[in-house]
C-alpha positions in Angstrom: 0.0 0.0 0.0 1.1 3.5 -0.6 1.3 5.7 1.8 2.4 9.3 1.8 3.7 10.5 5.3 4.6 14.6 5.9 6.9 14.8 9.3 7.7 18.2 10.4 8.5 19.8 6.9 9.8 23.2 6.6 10.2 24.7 2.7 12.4 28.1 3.3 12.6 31.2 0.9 14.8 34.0 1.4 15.1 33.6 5.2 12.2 32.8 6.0 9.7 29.8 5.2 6.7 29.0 3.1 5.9 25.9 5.0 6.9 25.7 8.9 6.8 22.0 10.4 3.9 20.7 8.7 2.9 16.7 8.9 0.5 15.1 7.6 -0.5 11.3 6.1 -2.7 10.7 2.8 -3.7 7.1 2.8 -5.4 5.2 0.4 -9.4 5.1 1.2 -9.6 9.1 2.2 -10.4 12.3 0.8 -8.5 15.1 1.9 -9.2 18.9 1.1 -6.3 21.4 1.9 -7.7 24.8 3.2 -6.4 27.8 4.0 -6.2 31.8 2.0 -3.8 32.5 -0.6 -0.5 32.4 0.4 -0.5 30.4 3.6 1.4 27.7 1.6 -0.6 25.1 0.5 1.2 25.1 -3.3 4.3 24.6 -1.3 3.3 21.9 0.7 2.5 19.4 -1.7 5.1 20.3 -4.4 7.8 19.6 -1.1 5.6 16.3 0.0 6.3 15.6 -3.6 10.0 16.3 -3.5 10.2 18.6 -6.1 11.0 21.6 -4.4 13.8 21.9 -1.7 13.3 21.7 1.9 15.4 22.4 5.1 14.2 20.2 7.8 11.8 17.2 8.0 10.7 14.2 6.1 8.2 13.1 3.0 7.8 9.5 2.4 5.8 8.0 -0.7 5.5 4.5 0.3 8.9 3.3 1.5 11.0 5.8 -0.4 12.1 10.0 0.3 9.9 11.5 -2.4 13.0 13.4 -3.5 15.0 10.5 -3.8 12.3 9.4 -6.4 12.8 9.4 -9.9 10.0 11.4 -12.2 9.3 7.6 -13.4 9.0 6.3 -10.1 6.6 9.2 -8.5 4.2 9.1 -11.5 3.6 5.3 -10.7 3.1 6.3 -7.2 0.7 9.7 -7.7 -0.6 11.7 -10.0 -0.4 15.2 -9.6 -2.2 18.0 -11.2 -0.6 21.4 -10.6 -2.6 24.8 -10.8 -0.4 25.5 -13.2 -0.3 23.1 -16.3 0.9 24.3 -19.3 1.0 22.9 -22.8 4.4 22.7 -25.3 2.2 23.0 -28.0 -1.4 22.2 -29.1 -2.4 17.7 -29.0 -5.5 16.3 -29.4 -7.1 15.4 -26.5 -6.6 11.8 -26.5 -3.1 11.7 -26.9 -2.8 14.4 -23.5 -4.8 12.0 -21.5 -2.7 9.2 -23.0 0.5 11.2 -21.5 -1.0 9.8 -18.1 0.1 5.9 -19.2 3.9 7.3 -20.1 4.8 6.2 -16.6 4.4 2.9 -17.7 6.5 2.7 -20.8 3.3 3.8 -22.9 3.9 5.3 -26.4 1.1 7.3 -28.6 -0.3 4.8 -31.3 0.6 2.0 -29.1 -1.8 1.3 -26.2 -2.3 -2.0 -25.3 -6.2 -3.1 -25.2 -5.7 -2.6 -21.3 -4.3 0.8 -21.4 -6.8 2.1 -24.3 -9.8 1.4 -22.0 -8.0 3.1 -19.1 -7.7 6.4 -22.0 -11.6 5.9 -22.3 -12.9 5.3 -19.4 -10.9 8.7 -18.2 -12.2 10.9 -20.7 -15.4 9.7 -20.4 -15.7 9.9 -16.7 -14.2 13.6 -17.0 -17.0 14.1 -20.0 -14.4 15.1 -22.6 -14.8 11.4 -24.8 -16.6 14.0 -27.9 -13.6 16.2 -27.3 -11.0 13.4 -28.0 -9.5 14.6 -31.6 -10.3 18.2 -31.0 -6.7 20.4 -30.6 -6.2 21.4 -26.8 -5.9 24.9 -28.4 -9.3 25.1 -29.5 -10.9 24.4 -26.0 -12.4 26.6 -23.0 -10.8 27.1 -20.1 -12.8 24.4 -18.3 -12.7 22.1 -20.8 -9.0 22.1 -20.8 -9.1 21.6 -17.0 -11.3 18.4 -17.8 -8.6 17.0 -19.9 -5.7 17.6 -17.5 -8.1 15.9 -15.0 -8.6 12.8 -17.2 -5.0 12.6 -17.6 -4.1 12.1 -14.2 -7.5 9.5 -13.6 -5.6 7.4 -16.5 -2.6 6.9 -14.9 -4.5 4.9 -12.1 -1.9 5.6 -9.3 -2.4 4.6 -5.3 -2.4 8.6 -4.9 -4.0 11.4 -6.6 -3.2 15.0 -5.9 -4.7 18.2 -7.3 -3.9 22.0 -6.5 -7.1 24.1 -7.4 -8.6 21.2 -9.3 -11.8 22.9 -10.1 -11.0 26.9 -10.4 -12.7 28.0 -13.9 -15.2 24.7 -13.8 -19.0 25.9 -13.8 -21.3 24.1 -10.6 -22.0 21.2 -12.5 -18.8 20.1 -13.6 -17.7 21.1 -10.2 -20.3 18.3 -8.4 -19.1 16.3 -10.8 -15.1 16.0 -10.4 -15.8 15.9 -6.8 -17.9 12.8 -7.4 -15.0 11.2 -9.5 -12.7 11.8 -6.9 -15.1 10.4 -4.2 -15.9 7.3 -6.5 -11.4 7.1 -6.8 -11.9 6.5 -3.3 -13.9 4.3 -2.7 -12.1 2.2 -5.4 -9.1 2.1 -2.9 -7.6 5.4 -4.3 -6.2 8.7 -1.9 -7.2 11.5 -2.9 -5.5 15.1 -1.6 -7.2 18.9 -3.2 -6.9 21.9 -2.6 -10.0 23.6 -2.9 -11.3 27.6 -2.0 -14.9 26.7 -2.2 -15.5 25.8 1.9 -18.9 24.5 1.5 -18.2 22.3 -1.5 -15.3 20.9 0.8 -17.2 20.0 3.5 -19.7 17.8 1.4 -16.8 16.1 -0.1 -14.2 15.6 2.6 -13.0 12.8 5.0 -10.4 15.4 6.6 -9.9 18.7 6.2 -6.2 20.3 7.0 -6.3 24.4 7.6 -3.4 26.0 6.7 -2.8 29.4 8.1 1.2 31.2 7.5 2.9 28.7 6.6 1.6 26.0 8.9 -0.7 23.4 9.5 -3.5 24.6 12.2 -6.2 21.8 12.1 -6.4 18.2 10.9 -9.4 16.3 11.1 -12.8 15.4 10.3 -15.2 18.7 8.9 -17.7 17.9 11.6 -14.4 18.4 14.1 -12.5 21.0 12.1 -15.2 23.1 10.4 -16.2 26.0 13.1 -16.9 29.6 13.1 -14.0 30.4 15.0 -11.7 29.2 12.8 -13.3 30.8 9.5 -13.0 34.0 11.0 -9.5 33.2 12.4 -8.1 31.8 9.1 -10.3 33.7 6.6 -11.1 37.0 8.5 -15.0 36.2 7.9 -18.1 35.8 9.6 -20.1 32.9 9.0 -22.8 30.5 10.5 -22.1 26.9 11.1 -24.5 24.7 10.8 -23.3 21.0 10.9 -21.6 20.7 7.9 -24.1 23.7 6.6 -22.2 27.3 6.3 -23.9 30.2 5.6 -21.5 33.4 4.8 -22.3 36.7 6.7 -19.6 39.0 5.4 -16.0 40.3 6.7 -14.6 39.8 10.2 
């Protein structure tokens, strides 16, 4: 089984740090949302859990190896990670950027085993991009575009699945609906970890929610134990009404 496991990770910048002792665990089985405003470090976080970014003190563990002793071949069998940020080289079709998600395993384009070509498909159409497959990437909305980038990392079929922002630019309905794939990649035996702004969609969705706040990790647990007026008002400077797992918004603290 793998496991990723945070222990006390500080990321520095220019004297001072972007993440201060954070640790956490994503297991295979749970949905985790990552909360917190802009800039308290969430980006950093899982780009250092990931070993991709350099970091002056603590540990990150993807199954039984340091994440940045991992090679890129090794990680992408382990997770798949979706970056805010995820720029094209040039214009593809669709199907052959969702097909990138196989490379891990020695795929090439125009050579997909039976296997592997269902694992294309049955990405695209969960994501609701299969009529967009030949279209150019260059030719698509905004959203669209995030669909595809999402079907890519579904098709890889790792332990782990990370996304940063995941569903910034989707409309509600799309929205529901990647929250419902990753909910269903779960419950196939998947771990999912995304960062999300949208606090009432996270609640629905979540088995845990960690609250970033400055660089460090301020709660860690379930919404109905993490989720509180207090700590909207602490972390986000609002006022709200908390309901169960129900938030109403009331304006600024």
């Amino acid at each position: 089984m793998t496991d990723l496991r945070v222990n006390n990770l500080s990321v520095p910048v220019e004297g001072c740090h972007l993440v201060k002792g954070a640790s956490y665990t994503l297991r295979p089985g749970e949905l985790i949302v990552l909360l917190g405003p802009n800039g308290a470090g969430k980006t950093s976080l899982l780009r250092a859990s990931l070993g991709l970014i350099r970091t002056d003190g603590g540990t990150a563990e993807l199954g039984d190896q340091q994440s940045r002793k991992l090679s890129s071949l090794q990680r992408a069998k382990r997770v798949s990670y979706l970056p805010q940020t995820r720029p094209l080289a040039w214009p593809n079709r669709v199907r052959d950027v969702v097909t990138l998600g196989r490379f891990a395993f020695g795929t090439a384009l125009g050579r997909l085993s039976e296997r592997e070509e269902q694992a294309v498909m049955q990405a695209m159409e969960a994501c609701d991009i299969q009529h967009l497959a030949d279209r150019q990437t260059n030719t698509l909305s905004g959203g669209e575009l995030a669909r595809v980038h999402l079907a890519r990392a579904f098709a890889a079929e790792t332990p782990l699945l990370i996304a940063d922002e995941p569903v910034a630019g989707l409309d509600p309905r799309h929205q529901f609906r990647v929250m419902d794939l990753f909910k269903d990649y779960v419950r196939r035996g998947g771990g999912v970890l995304v960062v999300l702004h949208d606090i009432a969609l996270a609640a629905r969705y979540a088995d845990r929610m960690i609250w970033m706040q400055s660089g460090e990790i301020v709660a860690d647990g379930t919404p109905q134990e993490t989720l509180t007026e207090q700590r909207l008002e602490e972390i986000y400077g609002i006022r709200a009404e908390v309901n169960g797992l129900d938030v109403r918004f009331s304006g600024v603290s």
